[in-house]
C-alpha positions in Angstrom: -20.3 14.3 -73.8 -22.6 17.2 -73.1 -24.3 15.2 -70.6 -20.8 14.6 -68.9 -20.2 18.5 -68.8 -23.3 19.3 -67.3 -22.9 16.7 -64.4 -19.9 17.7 -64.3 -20.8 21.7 -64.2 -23.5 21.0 -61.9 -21.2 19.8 -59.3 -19.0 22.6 -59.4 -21.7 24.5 -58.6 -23.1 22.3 -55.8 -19.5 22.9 -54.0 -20.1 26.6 -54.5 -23.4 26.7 -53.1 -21.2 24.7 -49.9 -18.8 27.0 -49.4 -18.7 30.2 -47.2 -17.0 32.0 -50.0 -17.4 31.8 -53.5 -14.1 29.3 -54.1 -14.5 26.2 -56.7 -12.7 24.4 -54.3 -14.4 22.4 -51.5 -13.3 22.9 -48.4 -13.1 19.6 -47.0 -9.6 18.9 -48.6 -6.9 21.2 -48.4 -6.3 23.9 -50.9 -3.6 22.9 -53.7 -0.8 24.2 -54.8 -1.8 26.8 -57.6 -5.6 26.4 -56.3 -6.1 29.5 -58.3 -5.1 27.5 -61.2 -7.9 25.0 -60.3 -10.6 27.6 -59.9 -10.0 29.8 -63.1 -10.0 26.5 -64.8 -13.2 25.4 -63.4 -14.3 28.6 -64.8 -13.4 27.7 -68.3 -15.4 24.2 -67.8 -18.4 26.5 -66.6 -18.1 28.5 -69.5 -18.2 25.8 -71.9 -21.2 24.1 -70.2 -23.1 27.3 -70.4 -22.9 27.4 -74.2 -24.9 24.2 -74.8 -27.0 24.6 -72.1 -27.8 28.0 -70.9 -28.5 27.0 -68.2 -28.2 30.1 -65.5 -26.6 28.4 -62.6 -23.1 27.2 -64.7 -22.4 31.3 -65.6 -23.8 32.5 -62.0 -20.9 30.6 -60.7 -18.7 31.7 -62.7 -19.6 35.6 -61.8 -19.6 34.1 -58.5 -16.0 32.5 -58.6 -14.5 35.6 -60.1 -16.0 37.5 -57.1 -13.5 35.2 -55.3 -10.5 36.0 -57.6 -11.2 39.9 -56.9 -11.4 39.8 -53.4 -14.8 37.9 -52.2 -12.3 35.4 -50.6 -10.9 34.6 -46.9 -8.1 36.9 -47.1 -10.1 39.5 -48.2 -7.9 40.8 -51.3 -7.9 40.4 -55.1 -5.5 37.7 -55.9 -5.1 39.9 -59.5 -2.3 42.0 -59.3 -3.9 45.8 -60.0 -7.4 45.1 -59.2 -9.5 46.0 -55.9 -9.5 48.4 -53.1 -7.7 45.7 -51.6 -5.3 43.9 -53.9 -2.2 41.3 -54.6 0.8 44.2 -55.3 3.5 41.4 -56.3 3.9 38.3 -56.9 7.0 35.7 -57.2 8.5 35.9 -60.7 11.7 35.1 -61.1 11.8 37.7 -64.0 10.5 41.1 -61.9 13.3 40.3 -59.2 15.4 43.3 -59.2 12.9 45.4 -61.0 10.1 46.0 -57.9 9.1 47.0 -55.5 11.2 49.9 -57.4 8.7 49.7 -59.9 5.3 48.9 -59.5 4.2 45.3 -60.1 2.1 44.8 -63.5 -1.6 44.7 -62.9 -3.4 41.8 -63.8 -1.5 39.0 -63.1 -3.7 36.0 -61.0 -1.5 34.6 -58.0 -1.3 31.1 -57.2 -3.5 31.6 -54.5 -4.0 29.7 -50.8 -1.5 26.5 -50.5 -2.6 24.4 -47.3 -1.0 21.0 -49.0 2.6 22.0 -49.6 4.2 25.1 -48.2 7.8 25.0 -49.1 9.1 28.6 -49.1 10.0 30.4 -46.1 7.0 33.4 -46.4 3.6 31.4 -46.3 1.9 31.1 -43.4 1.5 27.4 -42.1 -0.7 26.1 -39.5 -3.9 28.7 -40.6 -7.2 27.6 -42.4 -6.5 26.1 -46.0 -8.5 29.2 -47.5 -6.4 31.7 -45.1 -2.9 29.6 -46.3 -1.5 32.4 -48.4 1.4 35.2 -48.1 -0.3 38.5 -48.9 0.9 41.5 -50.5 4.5 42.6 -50.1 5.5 39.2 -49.2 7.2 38.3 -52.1 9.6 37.0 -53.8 10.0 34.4 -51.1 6.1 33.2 -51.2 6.4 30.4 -54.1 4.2 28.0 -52.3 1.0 30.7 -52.8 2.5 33.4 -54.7 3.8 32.0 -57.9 3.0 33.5 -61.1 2.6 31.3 -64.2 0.7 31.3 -67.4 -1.5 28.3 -66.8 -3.3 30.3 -64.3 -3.1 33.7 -66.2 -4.3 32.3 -69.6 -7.6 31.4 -68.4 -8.1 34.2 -66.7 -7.6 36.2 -69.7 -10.5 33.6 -71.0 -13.0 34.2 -68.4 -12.5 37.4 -68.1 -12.8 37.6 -71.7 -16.1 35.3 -71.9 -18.0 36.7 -69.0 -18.2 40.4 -70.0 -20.6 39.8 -73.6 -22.4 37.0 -71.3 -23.7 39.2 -67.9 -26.5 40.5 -69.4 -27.7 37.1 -70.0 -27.6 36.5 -65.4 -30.5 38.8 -65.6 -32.6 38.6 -68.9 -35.6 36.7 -69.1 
């Protein structure tokens, strides 16, 4: 099983390495729906490799992928609500309509992130780059192809965010 999770983890950093910014998402295939979703998860995998391992490369790439959530990314914004010079100010959620842009959205919330494989709502952009396939800020609540907020992409982040803090001193001990 350990063997599994480092081929696995090795790959995920192999498509990183690939890519002109710091996604866990290859861009050869179009970006999902929720493809933030897929990278904070990746994260977790990352994170669980590095444990057995220690090996460098698996928690580089997860710095490296949360660079991406905060802003290292084609749009050039955080996707977390409240973070970053330049960052997500709302998202859709069905239980803030009414409340905002009133009141200011909640900080750190992730987005759903660039949706190149199935833009149903009337707000995101179609017919862009799958990494540029997003609504950005002020574009909600109509943006639920890229702009959805869920907790199975904010409970890992709380994870990562969680595991890499106590773990960045190890990217540059030895």
């Amino acid at each position: 099983m350990r063997e599994s999770l480092r081929t696995v983890a090795d790959s995920l950093v192999a498509t990183q390495r690939g890519e002109g910014y710091p996604a866990l998402i290859s861009g050869a295939t179009p970006y999902p729906w929720g493809s933030n979703s897929a990278v904070v998860n990746r994260m977790v995998l990352l994170g669980t490799a590095y444990d057995p391992t220690r090996d460098r490369a698996h928690l580089k790439a997860m710095h490296r992928a949360m660079d991406h959530l905060l802003g290292t990314n084609a749009m050039g914004i955080s996707y977390v609500t409240g973070y970053g010079a330049h960052r997500e100010t709302d998202l859709h959620d069905r239980l803030a309509w009414g409340q905002y842009p009133t009141t200011p959205y909640p900080g750190g919330r992730l987005s759903g992130g660039p949706n190149s494989a199935d833009i149903s709502d009337p707000v995101t952009p179609t017919g862009r780059p799958a990494a540029k396939s997003y609504a950005g800020p002020g574009k909600a609540p109509g943006a639920w192809s890229s702009k959805e907020n869920t907790i199975n992409r904010n409970a890992p982040l709380v994870w990562v965010a969680t595991y890499l803090k106590p773990t960045a001193p190890d990217l540059t001990s030895r």
